[in-house]
Each structure stands twice: as structure tokens, then as C-alpha cells.
N, C-alpha and C positions, 0 to 999 in steps of 0.2 A: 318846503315840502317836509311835511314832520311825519315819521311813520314811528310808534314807540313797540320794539323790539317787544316779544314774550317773552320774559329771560326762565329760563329754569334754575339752572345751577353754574356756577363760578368754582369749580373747585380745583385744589392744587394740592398734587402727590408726587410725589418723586422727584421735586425739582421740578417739576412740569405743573399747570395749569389748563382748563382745559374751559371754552365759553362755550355755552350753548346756548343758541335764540334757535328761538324758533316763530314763526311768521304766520300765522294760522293753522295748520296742522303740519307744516313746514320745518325743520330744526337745521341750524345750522352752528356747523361745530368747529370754533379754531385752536385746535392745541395748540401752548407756548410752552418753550424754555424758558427756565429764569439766566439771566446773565449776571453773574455775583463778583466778586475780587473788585469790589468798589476802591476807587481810586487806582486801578492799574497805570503802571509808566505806558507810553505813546512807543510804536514800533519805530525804532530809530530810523527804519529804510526809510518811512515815509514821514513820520510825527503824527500818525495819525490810530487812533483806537482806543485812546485815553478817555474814560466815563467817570466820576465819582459818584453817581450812584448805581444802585441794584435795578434793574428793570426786568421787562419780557419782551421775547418776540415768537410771533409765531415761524414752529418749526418749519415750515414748507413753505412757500408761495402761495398766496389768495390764488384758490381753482375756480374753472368754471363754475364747478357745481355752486359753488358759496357764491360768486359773482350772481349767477340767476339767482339765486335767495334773496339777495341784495336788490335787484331790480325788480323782482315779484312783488317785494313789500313797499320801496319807494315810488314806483310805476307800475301799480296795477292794472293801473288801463292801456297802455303800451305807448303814451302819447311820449315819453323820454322829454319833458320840458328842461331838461338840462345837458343835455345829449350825454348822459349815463352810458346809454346803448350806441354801440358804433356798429352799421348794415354787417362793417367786416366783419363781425364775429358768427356771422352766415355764412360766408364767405369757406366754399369750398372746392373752388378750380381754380383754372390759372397758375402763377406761380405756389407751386407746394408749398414753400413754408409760411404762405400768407394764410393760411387755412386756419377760421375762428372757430369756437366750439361752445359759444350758444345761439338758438334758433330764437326769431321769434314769431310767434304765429295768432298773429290778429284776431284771430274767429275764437281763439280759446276763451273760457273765461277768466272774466277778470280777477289778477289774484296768481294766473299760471301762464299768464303768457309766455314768459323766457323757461327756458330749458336748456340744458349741456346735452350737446349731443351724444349719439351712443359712443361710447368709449374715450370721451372727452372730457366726464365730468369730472377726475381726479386729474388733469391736466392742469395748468397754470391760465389762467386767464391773461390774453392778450388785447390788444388792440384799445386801451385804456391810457387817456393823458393822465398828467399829473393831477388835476385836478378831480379826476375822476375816482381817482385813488385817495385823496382828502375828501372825497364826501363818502366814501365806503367806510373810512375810518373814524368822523364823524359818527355815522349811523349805528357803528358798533358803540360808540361811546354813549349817543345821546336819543336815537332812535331819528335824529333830526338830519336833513343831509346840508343844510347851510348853515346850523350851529354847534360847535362841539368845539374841537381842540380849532379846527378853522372856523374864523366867520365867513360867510362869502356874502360878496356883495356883488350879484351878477354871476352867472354862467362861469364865465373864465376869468375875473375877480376875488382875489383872499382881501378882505378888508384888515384883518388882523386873523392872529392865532395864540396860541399859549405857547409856554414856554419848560423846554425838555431839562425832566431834573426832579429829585425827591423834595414832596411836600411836607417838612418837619412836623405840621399839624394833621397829616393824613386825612386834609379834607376832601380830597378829589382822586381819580386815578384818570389821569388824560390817556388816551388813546389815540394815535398819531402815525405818521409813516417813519420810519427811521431816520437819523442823524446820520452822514455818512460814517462818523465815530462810533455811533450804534450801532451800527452795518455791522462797518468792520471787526471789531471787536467779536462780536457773535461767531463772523466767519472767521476769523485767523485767531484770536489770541489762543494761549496753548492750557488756561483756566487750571494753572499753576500758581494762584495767590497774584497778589498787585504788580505782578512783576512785568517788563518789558518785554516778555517774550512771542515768539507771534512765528505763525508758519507761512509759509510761500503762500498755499494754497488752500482754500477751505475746506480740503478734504484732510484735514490734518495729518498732512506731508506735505514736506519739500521738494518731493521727486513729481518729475509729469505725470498728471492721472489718467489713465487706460482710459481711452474713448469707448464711449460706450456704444452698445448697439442694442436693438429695438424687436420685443417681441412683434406682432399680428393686431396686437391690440394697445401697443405703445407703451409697454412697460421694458426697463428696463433690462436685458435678457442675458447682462454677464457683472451680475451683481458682484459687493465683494469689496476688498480695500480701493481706496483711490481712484473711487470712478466718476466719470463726470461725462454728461453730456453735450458736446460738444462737436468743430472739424467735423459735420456733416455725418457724423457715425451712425444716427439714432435713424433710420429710414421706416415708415412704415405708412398705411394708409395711402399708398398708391404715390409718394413722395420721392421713389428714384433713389437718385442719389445725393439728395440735396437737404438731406436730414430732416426731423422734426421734433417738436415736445415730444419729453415724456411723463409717463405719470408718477408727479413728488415722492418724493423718497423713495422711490422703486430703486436704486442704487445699493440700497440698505444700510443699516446705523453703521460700518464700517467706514462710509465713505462721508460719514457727517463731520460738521466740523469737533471739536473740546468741547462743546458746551450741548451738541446736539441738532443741529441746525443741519437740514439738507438742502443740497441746490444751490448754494450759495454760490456756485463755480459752476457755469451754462446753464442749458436749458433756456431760460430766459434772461434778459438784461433787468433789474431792479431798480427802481426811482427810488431815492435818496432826496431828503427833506433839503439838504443842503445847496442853496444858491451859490452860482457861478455868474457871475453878472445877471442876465436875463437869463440862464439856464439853470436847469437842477441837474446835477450830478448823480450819477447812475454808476453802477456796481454791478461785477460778477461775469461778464461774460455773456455766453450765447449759446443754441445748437448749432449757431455755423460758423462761429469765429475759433481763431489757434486760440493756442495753449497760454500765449503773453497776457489774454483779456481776464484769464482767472487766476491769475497773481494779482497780490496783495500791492503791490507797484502800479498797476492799473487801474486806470478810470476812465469813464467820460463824463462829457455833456448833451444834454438833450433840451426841445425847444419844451418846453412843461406843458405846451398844447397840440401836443404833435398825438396822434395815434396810428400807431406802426402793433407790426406783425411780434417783434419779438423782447418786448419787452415789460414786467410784471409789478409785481412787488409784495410786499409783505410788510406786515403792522409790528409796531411797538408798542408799548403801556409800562405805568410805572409799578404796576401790579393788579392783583383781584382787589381792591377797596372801594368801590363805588358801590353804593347801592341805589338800583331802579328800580321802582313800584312798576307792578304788574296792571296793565290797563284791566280796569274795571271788572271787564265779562271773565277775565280771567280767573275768577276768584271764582267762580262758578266751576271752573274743575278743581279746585280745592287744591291751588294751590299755593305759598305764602311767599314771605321775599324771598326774591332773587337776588344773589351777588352777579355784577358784573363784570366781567373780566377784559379791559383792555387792552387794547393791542394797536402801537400807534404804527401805520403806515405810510410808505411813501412809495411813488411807484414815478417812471417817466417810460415813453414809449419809443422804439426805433422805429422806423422806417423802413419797408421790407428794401 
């Protein structure tokens, strides 16, 4: 299924880069951090955060909104021949915190089927396996959803992939789901130069971060240092008391990690490239688990074909270096190359 992205602009300021595709009159935009102190020592609690190169990740969680962007262009006509689309993400009763937040609606046309629901579309996309999160990150890379940094062969098949790391010839920039190293790193280290230093918690502190709790429309409502959502705090959209997402970075750069990074600590669980026998290890935490899942000390494992309620992810890249020619008709809005910016992801899902 090859759909080739309309890229506009690849651009990076402040330490930050920012992708924009856009899908027919569609844009979709992932800001990243750069993560620099190439060669940092490994956090001795665990031996793990250790990078030798400079890469990106995007600052937030892949949301709805960009998730439907993703589906509109690979599955226009709504048939999902790779089950991209999982019903749960319709999915609005029953247990609260299974509640998804893109619809899709058959009769539309083709091109605009999926949509984020109202007040959903800055939320984090849920209900997504592993591999569903390797063809998202693909697409960013190559516009292709079975070739890019994964090949796949089959549905729920990686035939091969590429390999995480700076290209001395800077002929490529892979786009990918994170290394648990690359995770880490982004969330804990303290981006004080190569050094070993690294905090508890992604919100850069070592003290427990203030639960948070949930405006009317699911944004964060007690923004400020060291907040994370989490322990059932975040309630809104007829949820009880049984928490739910909220909308990325609504916590505010306070509660980001050293390097910029939100959410790395709840809200949702995070798929990590990294294999555990048959599992991929996942990172961060929850909206409804304690305070132990957002230390830097914890992990899990998840099945990589599992699709659950509360768990995400967010892309890596080894920076903006790629360039992708603008299909054809594009050139007819006058406009010339695009850099592409990517951003390799990895994501595994829980289980409500």
C-alpha cells in the first residue's frame, strides 16, 4: 500500500524540528526534539539510556488527529486491508477507559473517512499493535506502509528492518519507533553533556509527580511542575472515577522531561522497538496505574499484536536529511522540494 505523503517543509529551530505532510488538502504536523550529549554513560540504576548518536523524537505521543491523517491517506476507501483501523477506536461506552477517538464513517468520501472525535483529536491514539505503529512510521518515512525503516511481509510480519544509528554518509534519515535506549534517554537523562546522570522520573524530578486532574474537555486542569497523568486522576467525558487521556502536553513544558519531551510518565503505555523474547517492551506508565510505572526502574512487556485501550507511542529519526519529491500534481501549486523529517516510532498496546 504505497501512498507518497505531500511534504511541505522539514524545518528545525530551537533545538526542535517540525514535519509537515499533508494528504490532499490535509497537513499533518509532528514536532521533535533533537536528543544531543552523543555518547552519554547508561543510568547505573538500570544500564540503560546509553545512545552514541544525536537523533529526534517526537515531543508528544502520535494523536488521534495525525493517526486519522494516516488512515485517510493509506485507506481512503475504508476497506483497512492491514487492520490499521481497530472498530475500538469508535468505541464509546462500556468501560470508560476503553473509550477510542477516531470514528469511521463509510458513506463519507473517500479520502475523509476517519476523523478524531470532537475533543479527542489532541489526545493520544489508542487501540494500536505494534505493527501498526511500524507502518505509521514507515509512511512518515516513505509514504509506503510495507516499506521504509520495516519491511513487512504480511499483515503481522517484519520481514527485516533497518538499523538505529548515525549514517557517516548522511544518505538516509530512517524514521522508526524508539529503542527502549532511545526512550529512555529522552525521558530521564538530565541533558547535562555525556554524562551518567538521569532522573527518577520523566518529569525531571525525583520526587512523586502531582496527579493530575482533567478539565470538561480533557485537558490538563492543574498544570505546572511535575505533573503527570496518572492513579485514575484525569476523569472527564462521563469517565467516573476511573480516569482517562488527556490532551499531550497540556501538563505544560514544566512537567517535560531535560530535553523537552511530554508524557513520557502516564497517560498512555508506549511501544518500544525493543524485543523481549516474543514481546516488545513498552515504557511510561498509564492514566490508571501508581507512581512505580513512571520510574525510570520500570518496564514491561506486551504481545506486539495485542490492541488495548491504553497504550501509544511516539516516532524517532536520525534527523531532517531525507529528501522526498512532491508527487507530480503537486507541482501545479508551485511548490518545490520538500525536506522530510523523520521520526522513528514504536508503540505496543495494553489491554483494558
Amino acid at each position: 500500500m504505497q501512498v507518497t505523503p505531500w511534504i511541505t517543509v522539514a524545518a528545525v529551530f530551537a533545538g526542535a524540528s517540525c514535519l509537515m505532510l499533508s494528504v490532499e488538502t490535509e497537513a499533518l504536523e509532528l514536532d521533535t526534539v533533537v536528543i544531543s550529549n552523543t555518547g552519554n554513560l547508561p543510568d547505573a540504576r538500570t544500564g540503560r539510556g546509553a545512545v552514541g548518536y544525536t537523533y529526534h523524537i517526537t515531543n508528544t505521543e502520535v494523536t488521534n488527529a495525525q493517526y486519522a491523517s494516516f488512515l485517510n491517506a493509506v485507506d481512503p476507501t475504508g476497506s483497512n486491508p492491514h487492520d490499521v483501523y481497530n472498530p475500538s477506536m469508535s468505541n464509546s461506552t462500556g468501560f470508560a477507559v476503553v473509550k477510542g477517538g477516531i470514528d469511521l464513517t463509510p458513506t463519507a468520501s473517500d479520502g475523509t473517512k476517519y476523523s478524531a472525535k470532537p475533543n479527542y483529536g489532541d489526545k493520544p491514539v489508542n487501540y494500536v499493535t505494534f505493527h501498526d505503529a511500524a507502518r505509521f512510521a514507515n509512511w512518515a518515512m516513505t509514504g509506503d506502509t510495507e516499506n521504509g525503516f520495516y519491511v513487512f511481509n504480511g499483515t503481522d510480519t517484519i520481514a527485516s528492518q533497518g538499523i538505529h544509528g548515525a549514517d557517516p554518509h548522511h544518505r538516509t534519515n530512517w524514521v522508526a519507533l524508539p529503542t527502549e535506549d532511545e526512550w529512555y534517554k529522552a525521558a530521564y537523562h538530565k541533558n547535562d553533556g555525556p554524562t551518567g546522570n538521569y532522573f527518577l522520573y520523566p518529569t525531571s524530578s525525583d520526587s512523586v509527580p502531582t496527579v493530575a486532574v482533567a478539565t470538561p474537555t480533557g485537558d490538563i486542569a492543574n498544570p505546572g511542575a511535575n505533573v503527570a497523568n496518572y492513579n485514575f486522576g484525569a476523569n472527564w467525558d462521563d469517565t467516573g472515577t476511573l480516569g482517562h487521556v488527556t490532551t499531550v502536553g497540556s501538563a505544560g513544558p514544566e512537567s517535560a522531561s531535560p530535553y523537552g519531551t511530554s508524557d513520557q510518565g502516564g497517560n498512555i503505555y508506549e511501544w518500544t522497538e525493543t524485543p523481549s523474547g516474543s514481546n516488545r517492551i513498552i515504557r511510561g506508565g498509564s492514566l490508571w496505574l501508581e507512581e512505580h510505572t513512571l520510574r525510570s526502574t520500570s518496564s514491561s512487556v506486551h504481545n506486539p499484536l495485542t490492541q488495548g485501550s491504553s497504550l501509544g507511542f511516539r516516532l524517532v529519526s536520525l534527523g531532517p536529511i531525507n529528501v522526498v519529491p512532491l508527487p507530480t500534481a503537486a507541482w501545479l501549486f508551485g511548490s518545490s522540494l520538500v525536506g522530510l523529517i523523520g521520526f522513528v516510532c514504536r508503540r505496543r498496546t495494553m489491554t483494558a
